[in-house]
N, C-alpha and C positions, 0 to 999 in steps of 0.2 A: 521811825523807830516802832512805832505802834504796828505798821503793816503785817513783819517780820511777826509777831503775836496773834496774829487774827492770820495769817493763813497758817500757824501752827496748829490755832484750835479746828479750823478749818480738816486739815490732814489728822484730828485725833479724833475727829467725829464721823467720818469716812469709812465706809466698807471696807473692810481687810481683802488686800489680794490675793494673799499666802491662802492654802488651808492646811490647818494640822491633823497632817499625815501621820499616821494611817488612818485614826479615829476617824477623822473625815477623808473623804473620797469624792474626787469629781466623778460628775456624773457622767459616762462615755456614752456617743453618739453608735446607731446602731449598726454602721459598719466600718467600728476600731477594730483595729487585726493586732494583735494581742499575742500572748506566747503559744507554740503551734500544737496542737493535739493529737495522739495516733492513738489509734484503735488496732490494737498489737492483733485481732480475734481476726481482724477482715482484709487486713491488711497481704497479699497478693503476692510483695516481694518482686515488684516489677523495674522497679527502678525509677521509674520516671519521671520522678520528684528530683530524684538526683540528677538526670540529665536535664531539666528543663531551670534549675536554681543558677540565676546568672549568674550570682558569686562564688559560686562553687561551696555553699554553708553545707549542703546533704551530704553523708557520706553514709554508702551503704555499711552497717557491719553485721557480724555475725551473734546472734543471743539464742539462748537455749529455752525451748518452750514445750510442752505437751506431746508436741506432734514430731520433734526435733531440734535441728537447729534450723533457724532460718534468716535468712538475710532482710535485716529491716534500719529503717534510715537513722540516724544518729546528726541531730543538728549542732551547729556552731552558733548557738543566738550573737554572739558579737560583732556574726557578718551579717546579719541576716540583714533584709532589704523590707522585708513582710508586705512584699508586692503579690505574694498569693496565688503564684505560678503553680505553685507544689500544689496547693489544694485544686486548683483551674483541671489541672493535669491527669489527678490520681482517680483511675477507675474505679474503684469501689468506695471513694468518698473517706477514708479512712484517716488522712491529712488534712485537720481543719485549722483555721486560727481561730482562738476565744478572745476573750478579754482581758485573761491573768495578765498583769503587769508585776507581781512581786517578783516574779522572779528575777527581772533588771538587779536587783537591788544586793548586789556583791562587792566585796573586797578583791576576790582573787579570780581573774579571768576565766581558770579554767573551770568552775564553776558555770560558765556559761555554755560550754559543750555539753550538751542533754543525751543520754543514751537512750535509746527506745521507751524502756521499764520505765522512763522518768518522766516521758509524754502523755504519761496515759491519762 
């Protein structure tokens, strides 16, 4: 009977596994691929982020900028794979992964399809 009390105290004097989120933050290692980044200024309009994303998450669409309109990728973070093709791919470096993780953090799915304007 006694045992069942001594590894209770045991497990209340033990390092916490949890950490509370958001205050605290694990510490990410330095190549976490994270929510994906565009740089709307250098970005080429080539596609080949789109053709090379195996799940089909890129889809070009159309937004209006300075210079016109111009076709630039709009991702599906729900499918994404964050295998890092699209960045591997893109010529001018404009598609990167960071570290941002808040963005996971929705109720309602379509909230995870990102428009251009949204990446930056």
């Amino acid at each position: 009977m006694i045992k069942p009390l001594i590894e209770t105290a045991k497990a209340l004097t033990r390092k916490r596994f949890t950490t509370e989120y958001p205050e605290e933050r694990e510490s990410l290692p330095d190549d976490y691929r994270g929510m994906l980044k565009l740089d709307i200024e250098t970005c080429i309009s080539c596609a080949a982020c789109e053709r090379i994303c195996p799940n089909k998450t890129i889809t070009m669409v159309d937004i209006v900028t300075e210079k016109g309109i111009k076709k630039m990728p709009q991702i599906g973070i729900e499918r994404c794979l964050f295998c890092a093709f699209c960045q591997e791919v893109c010529p001018p470096k404009c598609l990167t992964l960071g570290k941002d993780t808040d963005v996971f953090e929705t109720y309602d799915k379509r909230d995870l399809i990102k428009r251009p304007e949204e990446l930056e």
